[in-house]
C-alpha positions in Angstrom: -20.9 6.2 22.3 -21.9 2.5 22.5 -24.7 3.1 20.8 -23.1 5.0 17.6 -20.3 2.5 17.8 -22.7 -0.7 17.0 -24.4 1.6 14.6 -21.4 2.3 12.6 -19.9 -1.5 12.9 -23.5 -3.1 11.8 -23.1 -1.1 8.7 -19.5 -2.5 7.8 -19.2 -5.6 5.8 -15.6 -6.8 5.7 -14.0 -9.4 4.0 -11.1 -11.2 5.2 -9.1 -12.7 2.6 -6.5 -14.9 4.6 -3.9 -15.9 2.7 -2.9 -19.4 4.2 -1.5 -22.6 3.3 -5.3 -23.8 1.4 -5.4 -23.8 -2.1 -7.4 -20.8 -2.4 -8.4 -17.8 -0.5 -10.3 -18.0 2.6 -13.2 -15.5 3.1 -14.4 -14.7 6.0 -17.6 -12.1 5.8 -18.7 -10.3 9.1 -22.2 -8.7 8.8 -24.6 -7.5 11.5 -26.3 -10.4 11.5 -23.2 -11.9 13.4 -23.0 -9.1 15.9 -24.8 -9.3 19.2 -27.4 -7.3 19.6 -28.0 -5.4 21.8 -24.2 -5.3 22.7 -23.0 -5.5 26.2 -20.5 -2.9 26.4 -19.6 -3.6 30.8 -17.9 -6.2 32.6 -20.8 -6.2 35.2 -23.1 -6.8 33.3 -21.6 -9.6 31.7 -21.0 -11.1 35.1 -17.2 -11.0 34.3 -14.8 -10.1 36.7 -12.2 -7.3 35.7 -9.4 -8.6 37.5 -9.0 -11.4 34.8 -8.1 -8.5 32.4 -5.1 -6.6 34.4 -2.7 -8.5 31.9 -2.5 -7.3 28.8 -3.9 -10.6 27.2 -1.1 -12.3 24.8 0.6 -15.3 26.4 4.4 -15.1 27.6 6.6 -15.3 24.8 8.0 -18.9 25.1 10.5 -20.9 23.3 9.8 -22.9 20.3 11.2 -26.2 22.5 8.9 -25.1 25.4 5.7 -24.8 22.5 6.4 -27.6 20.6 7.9 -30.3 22.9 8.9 -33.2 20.9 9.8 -31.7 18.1 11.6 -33.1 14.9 13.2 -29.6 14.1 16.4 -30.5 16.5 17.3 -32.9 14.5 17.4 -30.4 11.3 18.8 -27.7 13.9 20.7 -29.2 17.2 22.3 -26.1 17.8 19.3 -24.0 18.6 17.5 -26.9 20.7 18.3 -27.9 24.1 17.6 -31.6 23.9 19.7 -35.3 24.4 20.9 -35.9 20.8 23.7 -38.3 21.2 25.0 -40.2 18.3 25.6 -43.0 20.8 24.8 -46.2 18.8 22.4 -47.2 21.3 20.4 -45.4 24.2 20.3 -47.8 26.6 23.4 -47.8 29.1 24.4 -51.1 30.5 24.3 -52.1 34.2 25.2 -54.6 36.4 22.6 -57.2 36.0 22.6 -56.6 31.9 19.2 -55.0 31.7 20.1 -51.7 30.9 18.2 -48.3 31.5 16.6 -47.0 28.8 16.7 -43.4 28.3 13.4 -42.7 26.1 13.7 -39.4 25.3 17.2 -40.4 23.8 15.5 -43.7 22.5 12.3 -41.5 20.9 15.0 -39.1 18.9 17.2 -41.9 18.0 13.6 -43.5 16.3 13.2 -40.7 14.9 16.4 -39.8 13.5 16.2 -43.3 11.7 12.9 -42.8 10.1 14.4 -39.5 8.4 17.7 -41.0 7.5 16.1 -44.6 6.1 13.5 -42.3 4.0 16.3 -40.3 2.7 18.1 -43.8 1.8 15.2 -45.5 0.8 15.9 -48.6 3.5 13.0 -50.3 4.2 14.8 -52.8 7.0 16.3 -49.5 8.5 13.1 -48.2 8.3 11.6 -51.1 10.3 14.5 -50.8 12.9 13.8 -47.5 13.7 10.0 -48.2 14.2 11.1 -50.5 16.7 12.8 -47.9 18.5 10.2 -45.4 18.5 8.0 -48.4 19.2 9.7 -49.4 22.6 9.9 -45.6 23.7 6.1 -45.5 23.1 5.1 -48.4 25.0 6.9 -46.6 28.0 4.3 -44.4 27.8 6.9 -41.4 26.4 3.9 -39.1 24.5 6.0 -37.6 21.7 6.8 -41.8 20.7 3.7 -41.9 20.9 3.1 -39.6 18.1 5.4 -40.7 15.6 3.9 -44.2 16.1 0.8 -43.3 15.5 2.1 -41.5 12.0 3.5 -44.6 11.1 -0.2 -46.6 11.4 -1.9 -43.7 9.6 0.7 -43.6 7.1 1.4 -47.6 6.8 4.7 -47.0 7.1 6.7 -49.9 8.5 3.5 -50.7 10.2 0.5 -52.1 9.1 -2.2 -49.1 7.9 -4.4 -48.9 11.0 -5.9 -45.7 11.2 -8.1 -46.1 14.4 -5.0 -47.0 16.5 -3.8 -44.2 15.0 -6.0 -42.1 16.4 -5.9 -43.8 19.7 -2.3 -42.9 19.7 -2.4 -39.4 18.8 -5.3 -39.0 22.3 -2.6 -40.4 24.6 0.0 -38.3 22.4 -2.0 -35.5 22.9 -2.8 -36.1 26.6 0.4 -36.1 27.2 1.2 -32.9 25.5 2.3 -33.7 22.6 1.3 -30.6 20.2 1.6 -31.8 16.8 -0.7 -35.2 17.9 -3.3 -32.1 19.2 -3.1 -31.2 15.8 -3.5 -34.6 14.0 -6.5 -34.9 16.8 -8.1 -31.5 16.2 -8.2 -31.9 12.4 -9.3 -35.3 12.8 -12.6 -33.5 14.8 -12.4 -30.9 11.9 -13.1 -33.3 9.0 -15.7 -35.4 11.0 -17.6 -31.7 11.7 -17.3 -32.5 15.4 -16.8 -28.5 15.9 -16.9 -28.5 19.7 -14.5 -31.0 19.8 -12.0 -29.4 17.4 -12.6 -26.1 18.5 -11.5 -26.6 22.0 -7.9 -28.2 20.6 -7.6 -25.6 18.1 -8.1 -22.9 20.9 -5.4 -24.1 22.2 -2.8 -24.7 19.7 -3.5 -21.1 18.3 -2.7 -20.1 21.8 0.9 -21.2 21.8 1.2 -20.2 18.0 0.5 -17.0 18.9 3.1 -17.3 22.2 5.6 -17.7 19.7 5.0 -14.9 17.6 7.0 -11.2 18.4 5.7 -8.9 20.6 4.3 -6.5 18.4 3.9 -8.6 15.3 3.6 -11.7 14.0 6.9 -13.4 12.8 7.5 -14.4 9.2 6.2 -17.3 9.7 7.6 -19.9 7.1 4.7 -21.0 5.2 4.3 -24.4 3.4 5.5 -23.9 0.0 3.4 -25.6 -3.0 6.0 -27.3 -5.0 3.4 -27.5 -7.9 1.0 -25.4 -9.5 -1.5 -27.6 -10.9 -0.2 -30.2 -13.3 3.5 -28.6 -13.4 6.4 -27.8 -10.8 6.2 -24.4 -9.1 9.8 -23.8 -10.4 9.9 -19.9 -9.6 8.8 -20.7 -6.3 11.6 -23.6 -5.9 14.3 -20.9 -7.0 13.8 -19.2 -4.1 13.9 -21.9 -1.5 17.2 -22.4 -2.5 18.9 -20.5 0.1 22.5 -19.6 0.3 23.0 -21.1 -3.4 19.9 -18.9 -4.7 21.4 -16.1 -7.0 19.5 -13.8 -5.2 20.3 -14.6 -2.0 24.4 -13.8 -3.3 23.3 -10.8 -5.0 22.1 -9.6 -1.4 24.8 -10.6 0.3 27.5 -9.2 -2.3 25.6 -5.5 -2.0 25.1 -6.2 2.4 29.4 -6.8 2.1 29.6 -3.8 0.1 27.6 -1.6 2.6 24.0 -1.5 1.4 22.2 -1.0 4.7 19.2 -2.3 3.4 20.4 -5.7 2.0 21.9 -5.6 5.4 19.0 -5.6 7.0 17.5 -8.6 4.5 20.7 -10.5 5.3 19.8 -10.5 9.0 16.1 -11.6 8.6 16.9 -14.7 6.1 19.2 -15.7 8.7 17.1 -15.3 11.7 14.0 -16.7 10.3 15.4 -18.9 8.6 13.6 -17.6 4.9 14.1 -19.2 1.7 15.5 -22.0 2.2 18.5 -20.0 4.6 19.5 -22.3 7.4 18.5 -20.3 11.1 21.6 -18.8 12.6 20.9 -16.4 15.0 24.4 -15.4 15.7 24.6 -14.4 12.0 21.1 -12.5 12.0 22.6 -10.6 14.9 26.1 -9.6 13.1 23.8 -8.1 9.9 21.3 -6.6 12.1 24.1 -4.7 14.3 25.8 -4.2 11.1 22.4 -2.4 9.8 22.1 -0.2 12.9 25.5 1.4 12.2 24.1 2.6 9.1 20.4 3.9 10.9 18.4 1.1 9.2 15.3 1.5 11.3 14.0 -2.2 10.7 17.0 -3.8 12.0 16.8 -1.1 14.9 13.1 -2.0 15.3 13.7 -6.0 15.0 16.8 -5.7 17.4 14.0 -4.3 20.1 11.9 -6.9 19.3 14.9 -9.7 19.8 15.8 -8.4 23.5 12.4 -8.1 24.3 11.8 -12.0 23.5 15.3 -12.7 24.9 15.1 -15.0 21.3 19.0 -15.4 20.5 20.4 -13.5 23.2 19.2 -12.8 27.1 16.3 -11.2 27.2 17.0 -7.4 28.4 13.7 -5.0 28.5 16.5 -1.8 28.6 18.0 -2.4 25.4 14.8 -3.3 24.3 13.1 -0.3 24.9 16.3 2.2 23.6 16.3 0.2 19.8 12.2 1.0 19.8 13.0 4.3 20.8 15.7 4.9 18.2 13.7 3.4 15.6 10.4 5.5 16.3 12.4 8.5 16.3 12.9 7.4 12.7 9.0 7.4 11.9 9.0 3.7 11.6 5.7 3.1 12.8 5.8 -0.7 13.5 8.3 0.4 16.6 5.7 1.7 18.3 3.5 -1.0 18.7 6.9 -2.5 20.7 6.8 0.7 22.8 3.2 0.4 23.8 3.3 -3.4 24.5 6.4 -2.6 27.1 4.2 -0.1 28.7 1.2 -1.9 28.7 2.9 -4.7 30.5 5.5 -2.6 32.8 8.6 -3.9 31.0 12.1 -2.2 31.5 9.7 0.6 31.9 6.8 2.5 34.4 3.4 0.9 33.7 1.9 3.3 32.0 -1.7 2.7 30.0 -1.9 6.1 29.1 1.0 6.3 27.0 0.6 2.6 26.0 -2.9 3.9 24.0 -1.0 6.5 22.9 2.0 4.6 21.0 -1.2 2.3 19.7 -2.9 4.8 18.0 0.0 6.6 16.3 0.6 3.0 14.4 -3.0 2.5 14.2 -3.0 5.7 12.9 -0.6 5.1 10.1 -2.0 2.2 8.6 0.1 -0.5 10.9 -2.3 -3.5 11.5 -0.3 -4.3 14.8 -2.1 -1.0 16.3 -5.8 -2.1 15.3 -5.0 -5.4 16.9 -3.2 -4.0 20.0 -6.0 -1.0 20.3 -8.2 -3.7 20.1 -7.0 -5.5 23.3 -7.4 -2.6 25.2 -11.2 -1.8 24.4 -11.7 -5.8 24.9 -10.1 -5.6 28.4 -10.8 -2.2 29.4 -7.0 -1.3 29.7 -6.7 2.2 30.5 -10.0 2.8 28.6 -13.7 2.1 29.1 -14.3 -1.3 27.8 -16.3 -1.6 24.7 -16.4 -5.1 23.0 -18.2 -3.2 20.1 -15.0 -1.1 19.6 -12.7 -3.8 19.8 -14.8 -6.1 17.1 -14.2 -3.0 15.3 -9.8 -2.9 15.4 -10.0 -6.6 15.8 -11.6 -7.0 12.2 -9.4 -4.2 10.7 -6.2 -5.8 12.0 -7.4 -9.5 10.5 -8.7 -7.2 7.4 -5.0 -6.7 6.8 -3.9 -10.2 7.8 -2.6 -9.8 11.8 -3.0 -13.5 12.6 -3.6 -12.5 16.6 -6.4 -10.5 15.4 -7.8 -14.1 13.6 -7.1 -15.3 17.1 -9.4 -12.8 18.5 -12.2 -12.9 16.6 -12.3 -16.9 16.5 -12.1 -16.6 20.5 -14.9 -14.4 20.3 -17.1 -16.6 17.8 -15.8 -19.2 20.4 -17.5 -17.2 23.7 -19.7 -15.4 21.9 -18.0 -12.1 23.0 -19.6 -9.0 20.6 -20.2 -11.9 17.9 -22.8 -14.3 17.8 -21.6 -17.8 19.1 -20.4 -19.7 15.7 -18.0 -22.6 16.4 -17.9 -23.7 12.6 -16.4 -20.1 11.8 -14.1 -19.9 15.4 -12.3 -23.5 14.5 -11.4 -22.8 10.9 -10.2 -19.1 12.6 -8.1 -20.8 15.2 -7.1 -23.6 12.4 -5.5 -21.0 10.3 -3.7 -19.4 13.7 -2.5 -22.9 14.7 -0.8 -23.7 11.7 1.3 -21.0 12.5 2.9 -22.6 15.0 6.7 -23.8 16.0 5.9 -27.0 14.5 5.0 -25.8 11.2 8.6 -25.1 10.6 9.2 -29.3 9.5 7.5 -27.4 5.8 11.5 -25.8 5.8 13.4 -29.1 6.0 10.7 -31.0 4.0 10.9 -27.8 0.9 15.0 -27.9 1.4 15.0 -31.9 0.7 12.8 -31.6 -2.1 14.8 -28.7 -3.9 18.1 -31.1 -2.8 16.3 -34.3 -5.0 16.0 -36.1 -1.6 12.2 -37.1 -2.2 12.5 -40.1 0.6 13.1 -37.1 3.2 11.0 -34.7 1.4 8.0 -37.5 1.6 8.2 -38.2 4.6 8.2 -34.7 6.1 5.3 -33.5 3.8 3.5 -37.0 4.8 4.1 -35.9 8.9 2.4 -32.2 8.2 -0.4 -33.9 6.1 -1.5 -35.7 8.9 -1.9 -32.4 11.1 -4.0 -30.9 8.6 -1.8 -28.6 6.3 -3.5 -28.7 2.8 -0.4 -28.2 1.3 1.5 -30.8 2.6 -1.4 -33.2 1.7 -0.9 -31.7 -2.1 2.8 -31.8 -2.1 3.1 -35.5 -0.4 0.2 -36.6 -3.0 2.0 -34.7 -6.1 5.4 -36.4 -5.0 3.8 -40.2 -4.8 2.5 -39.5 -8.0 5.3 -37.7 -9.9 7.8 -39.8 -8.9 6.6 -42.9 -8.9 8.9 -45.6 -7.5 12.1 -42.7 -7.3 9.5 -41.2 -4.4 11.1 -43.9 -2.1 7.7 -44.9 -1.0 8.0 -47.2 2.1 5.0 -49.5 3.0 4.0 -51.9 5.4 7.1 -54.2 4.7 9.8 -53.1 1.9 9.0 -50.5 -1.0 5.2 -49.4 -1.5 3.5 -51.4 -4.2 1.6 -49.6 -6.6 -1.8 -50.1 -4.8 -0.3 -48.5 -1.9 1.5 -46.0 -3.5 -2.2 -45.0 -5.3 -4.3 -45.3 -2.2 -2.1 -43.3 -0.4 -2.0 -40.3 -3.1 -5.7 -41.0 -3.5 -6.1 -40.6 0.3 -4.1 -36.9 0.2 -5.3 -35.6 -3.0 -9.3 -36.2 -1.0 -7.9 -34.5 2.2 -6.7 -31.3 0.9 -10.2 -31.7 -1.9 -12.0 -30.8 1.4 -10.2 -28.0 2.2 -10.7 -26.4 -1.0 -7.6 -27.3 -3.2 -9.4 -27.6 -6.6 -6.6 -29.7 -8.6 -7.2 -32.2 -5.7 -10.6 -32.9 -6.5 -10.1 -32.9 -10.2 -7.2 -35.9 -9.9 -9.8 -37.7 -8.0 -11.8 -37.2 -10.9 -9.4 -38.4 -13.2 -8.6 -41.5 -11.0 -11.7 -42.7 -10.1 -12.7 -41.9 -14.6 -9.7 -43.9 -15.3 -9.3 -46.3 -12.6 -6.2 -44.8 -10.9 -5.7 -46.9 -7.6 -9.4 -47.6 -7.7 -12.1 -49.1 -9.6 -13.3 -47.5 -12.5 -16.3 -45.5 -11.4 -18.2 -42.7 -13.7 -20.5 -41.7 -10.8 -17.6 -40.7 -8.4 -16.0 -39.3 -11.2 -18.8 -37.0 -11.9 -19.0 -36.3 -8.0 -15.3 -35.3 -8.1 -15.5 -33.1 -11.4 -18.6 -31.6 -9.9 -16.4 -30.5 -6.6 -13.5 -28.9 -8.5 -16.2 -27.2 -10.6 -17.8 -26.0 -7.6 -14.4 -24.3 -7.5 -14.3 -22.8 -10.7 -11.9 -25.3 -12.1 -12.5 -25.1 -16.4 -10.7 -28.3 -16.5 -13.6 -29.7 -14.7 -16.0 -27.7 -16.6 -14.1 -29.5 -19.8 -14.5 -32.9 -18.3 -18.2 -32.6 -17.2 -18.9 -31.5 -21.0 -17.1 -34.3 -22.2 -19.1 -36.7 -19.6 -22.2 -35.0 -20.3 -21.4 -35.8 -24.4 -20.7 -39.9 -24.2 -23.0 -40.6 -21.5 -20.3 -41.4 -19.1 -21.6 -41.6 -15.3 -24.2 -38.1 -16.5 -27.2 -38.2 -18.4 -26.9 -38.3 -22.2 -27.3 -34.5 -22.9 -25.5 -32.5 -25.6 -27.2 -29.0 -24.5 -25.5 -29.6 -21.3 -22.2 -30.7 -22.5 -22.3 -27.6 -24.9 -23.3 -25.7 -22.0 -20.0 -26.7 -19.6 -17.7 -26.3 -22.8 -18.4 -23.0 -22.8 -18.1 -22.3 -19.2 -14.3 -23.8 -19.4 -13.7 -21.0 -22.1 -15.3 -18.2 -20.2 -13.5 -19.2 -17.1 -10.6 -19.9 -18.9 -9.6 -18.3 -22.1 -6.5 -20.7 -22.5 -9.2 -24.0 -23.1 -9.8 -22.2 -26.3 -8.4 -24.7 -28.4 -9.9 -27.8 -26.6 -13.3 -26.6 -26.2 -13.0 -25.5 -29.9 -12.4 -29.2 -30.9 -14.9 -30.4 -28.4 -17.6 -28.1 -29.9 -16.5 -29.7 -33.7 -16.8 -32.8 -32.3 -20.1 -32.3 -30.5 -21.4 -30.2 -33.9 -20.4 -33.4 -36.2 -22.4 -36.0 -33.2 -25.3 -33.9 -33.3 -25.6 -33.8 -36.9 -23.9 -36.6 -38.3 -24.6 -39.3 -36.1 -23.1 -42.8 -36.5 -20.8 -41.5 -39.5 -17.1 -42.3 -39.7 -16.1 -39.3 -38.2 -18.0 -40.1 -35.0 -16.9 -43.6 -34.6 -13.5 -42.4 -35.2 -13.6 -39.8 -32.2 -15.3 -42.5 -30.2 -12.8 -44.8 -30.6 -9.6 -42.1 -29.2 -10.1 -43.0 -25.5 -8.6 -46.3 -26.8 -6.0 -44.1 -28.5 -5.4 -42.6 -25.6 -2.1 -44.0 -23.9 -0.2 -44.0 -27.1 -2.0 -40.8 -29.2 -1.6 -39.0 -25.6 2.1 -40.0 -25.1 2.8 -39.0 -28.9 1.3 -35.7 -28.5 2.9 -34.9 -25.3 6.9 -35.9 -26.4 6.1 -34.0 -29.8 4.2 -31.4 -30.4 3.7 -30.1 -26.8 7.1 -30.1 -25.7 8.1 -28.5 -29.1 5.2 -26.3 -29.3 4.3 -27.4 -32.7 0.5 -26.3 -33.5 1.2 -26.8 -36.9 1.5 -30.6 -36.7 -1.8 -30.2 -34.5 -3.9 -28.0 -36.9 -2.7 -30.7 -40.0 -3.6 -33.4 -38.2 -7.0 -31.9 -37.4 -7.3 -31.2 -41.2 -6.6 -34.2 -41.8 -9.6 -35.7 -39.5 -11.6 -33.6 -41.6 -10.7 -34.3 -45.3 -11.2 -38.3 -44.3 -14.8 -36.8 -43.0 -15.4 -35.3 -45.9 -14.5 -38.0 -48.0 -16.7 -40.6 -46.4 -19.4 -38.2 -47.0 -19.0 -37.8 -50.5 -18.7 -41.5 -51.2 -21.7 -42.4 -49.2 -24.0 -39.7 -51.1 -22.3 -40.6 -54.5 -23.5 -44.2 -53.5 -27.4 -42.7 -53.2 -27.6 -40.7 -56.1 -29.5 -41.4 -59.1 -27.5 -42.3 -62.1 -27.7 -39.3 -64.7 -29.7 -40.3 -68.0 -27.3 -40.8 -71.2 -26.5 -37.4 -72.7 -27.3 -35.4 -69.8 -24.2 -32.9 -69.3 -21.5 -34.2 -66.9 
């Protein structure tokens, strides 16, 4: 069995396409060559004591406060958080002697509370007051003031810009158990390629991502939303992170009122995750969901099980867990089964029973549900009511993350991580565990950071995005960068002392738009292209240009392919070469069809340089970057906002009769005078 097991699994090639918060896909691709071979298919002869397995594997479900201590999210939601949130003007209560005691997890909140509000105001002094707050809490030794200190060095935010102290913070942050400084930490590793550093963080913070997820499933997780696609604003995408003033979201609730079980059913999960831009309220979520039930809506029946199983809303109660799984498997809705096994598996409100636990596994597994690989998985990896066989667990593990189960990503990085049935590949188990930990309870600062975007509050918004960036979340890098340099001055920038000038407002995009280059965002590297070309917040340089353009190309970007051509054409920071310039013009077009008109000028252009070099023509196109501000401006306000090619296509004609006409007076000024009575 072990034997034809490794056989068949060294034969499959799977690719993993995880879609996560990066710019583009990841792809992960498992061959034999990463298995183990020969596999070791016992405990004992591993060395490994069986004992360690008798739990089913998955961390207790915990709360979101327990997982994320410190968090910013009570301050956005104070009904749903258990922590000391007085609006008292100060924290400190008096005493007899006029010293006061300082309550610093009162004090750290209160700091807090100011940065968000002075961003959202644009206050630089309140700003600076609140950083005092948060600075007094934090020489105390309290972790999570700590953290937010350390933000404000790496940010330069009402501090000056001091990014080793930074770091140095986020340690004794993180030592302390502050999660989101683990993250600022662990990516700090990641980017320096200090794998066994980062990897050991990571392993962790995936840990308690995963503690937070359901117990058959992974929550709907709210995922960074990019507020921009490229050069413009992601405005479908904005629509829908509306939330109750979306017209969709009212169109679902009109049809749940009038008795549509199944907008029912959506009603309850916008409320209880808190999707689209819906503020969390689980009493709500609860009403819609009962409501749903009434009607036999399986999903609400199936979620409900889920809820009192997590004892996430309501007290936890294993019973009435297992009779709304029941109900809702009795309505073939397969996902309720992977609920039903996990409660036998673990003995809860029910007889331990592995038997029926495999059972329940592979009737979802069975029907396509991605939960059963994952859970299948488990038992094979553990030897849970089965003979172990690492081999067959790769096997579910791979099909589960094949179908994007983030616990299965766990897995497989944990086994990359040990070595388990994979060969030992720290580079591949931290980007695994990266892409689990950002699923985390702190992830959820990307909802109140979206909602004061969509709301015009782009202090807030900043700020928020500018607090994720730091933890590695390539959006947020993108979305703080494209708000610095959208909005200019309105972004309510605040520096070291007062407004951000315009060096620090550039250096800090610049910084961003490089971070989330590296983790594969394309547009990134092509604005540090354009900034380094034009001298954006830096000194002009060609060569770092080139080295930008070159990245973003890397990535099949055709606007970098353009750019390169266009380098490659004048000489700027690449060899001289027109074969090679012709060469990436035509690349942007293949990769591109919509650079047809660009690369069709370019290619007229480089035609008339070839052949006619030094003519009027030439000099005139040479002289355009000079143009630039005013032409580009011109073209931008009228013919691309009104869509006018015509104007385009006379001016380009235009161009060309004043070509033409040079020529013809410089040849008429060559030719030999015709002899008298020669015909005209």
């Amino acid at each position: 069995m072990r034997s034809s097991s490794f056989a068949i699994l060294s034969l499959l090639l799977l690719l993993l396409q995880i879609s996560s918060i990066a710019a583009r896909p990841f792809v992960l691709v498992i061959s034999k060559d990463d298995l183990k071979d020969p596999p070791s298919s016992s405990s004992a002869d591993r060395g490994e004591d069986p004992s360690q397995y008798d739990d089913f594997g998955d961390p207790e479900s915990r709360s979101d406060e327990e997982l994320d201590p410190g968090s910013w999210s009570p301050l956005f939601e104070p009904d749903l958080f258990n922590v000391p949130l007085s609006n008292s003007s100060s924290p400190i209560d008096g005493s007899g002697d006029g010293e006061g005691i300082v309550d610093e997890d009162a004090l750290y909140f209160s700091g807090v509370r100011g940065l968000i509000s002075a961003a959202g105001a644009g206050d630089p002094e309140a700003m600076t007051a609140a950083a005092a707050e948060i600075d007094a809490a934090a020489s105390r030794g309290h972790p999570h003031a700590q953290s937010a200190l350390a933000f404000l060095h790496s940010s330069g935010c009402a501090r000056p810009r001091n990014q080793p102290m930074a770091f140095l913070l986020h340690r004794f942050a993180s030592d302390g158990g502050d999660m989101q400084s683990r993250m600022a930490v662990a990516y700090t590793y990641f980017r320096q390629d200090m794998f066994e550093e980062a990897v050991k963080l990571y392993a962790e913070l995936a840990e308690a991502a995963v503690a937070s997820f359901l117990i058959s499933k992974q929550s709907p997780v709210i995922e960074p939303v990019r507020i921009h696609s490229g050069v413009e604003e992601n405005r479908e995408a904005l629509r829908k992170s509306r939330g109750e003033e979306d017209e969709d979201f009212q169109i679902t609730e009109y049809q749940a009122q009038r008795g549509n079980a199944g907008s029912m059913y959506k009603m309850g999960l916008l409320y209880y995750f808190g999707l689209r831009g819906v503020q969390r309220d689980h009493r709500k979520a609860l009403v819609w969901f009962t409501r749903a039930v009434e009607k036999g809506e399986p999903r609400s029946m199936e979620l409900l099980g889920e809820i009192y199983a997590r004892g996430a809303g309501v007290e936890r109660n294993y019973t009435k867990a297992f009779e709304w799984l029941t109900r809702a498997s009795k309505q073939q809705h397969y996902p309720a089964y992977n609920g039903l096994g996990y409660l036998y598996v673990k003995g809860f409100g029910v007889e331990k029973n592995y038997t029926k636990a495999r059972e329940y596994f592979e009737k979802a597994s069975h029907n396509e549900e991605s939960g059963g690989h994952y859970n299948l998985g488990v038992l094979y990896l553990r030897g849970i009511g089965v003979e172990r066989d690492v081999v067959i667990a790769c096997k579910y593990f791979l099909m589960a993350a094949n179908a994007g189960q983030p616990k299965a990503f766990y897995q497989v990085a944990k086994m990359f991580q040990k070595g388990i049935g994979l060969k030992k590949n720290l580079h591949t188990a931290t980007i695994l565990y990266k892409l689990v930990a950002e699923r985390g309870p702190w992830s959820s600062l990307s909802r109140w950071a979206l909602e004061s975007y969509v709301k015009g509050d782009m202090g807030k918004a900043l700020l928020l995005y500018s607090r994720m960036a730091e933890m590695g979340y390539e959006v947020a890098q993108s979305n703080a960068a494209w708000i610095l340099n959208k909005y200019g001055e309105r972004s309510m920038c605040i520096g070291e002392s007062g407004f951000c000038t315009d060096m620090e407002r550039h250096q800090r995009t610049h910084a961003l738009w490089w971070q989330a280059s590296e983790q594969g965002n394309e547009h990134a590297a092509l604005l540090i292209g354009d900034a380094y070309y034009y001298g954006r917040g830096t000194e002009k340089d060609y060569e770092h240009a080139a080295e930008a353009y070159m990245h973003a190309q890397s990535q099949s970007n055709a606007q970098a392919m353009f750019n390169l051509g266009y380098m490659h054409e004048h000489g700027h920071g690449l060899p001289f070469d027109l074969h090679l310039a012709k060469r990436y013009y035509d690349q942007a077009v293949e990769k591109d069809p919509a650079a047809k008109l660009p690369v069709t000028l370019a290619l007229a252009s480089l035609w008339i340089r070839k052949n006619y070099a030094d003519s009027f023509v030439v000099n005139f196109i040479d002289s355009l970057p000079e143009l630039y501000p005013r032409a580009g401006a011109w073209i931008e306000d009228v013919l691309l906002d009104e869509g006018n090619a015509t104007i385009l296509t006379l001016l380009v004609c235009l161009i060309t009769v004043l070509y033409l006409r040079d020529r013809q007076r410089r040849q008429g000024a060559v030719l030999p005078r015709p002899p008298d009575g020669a015909p005209n």
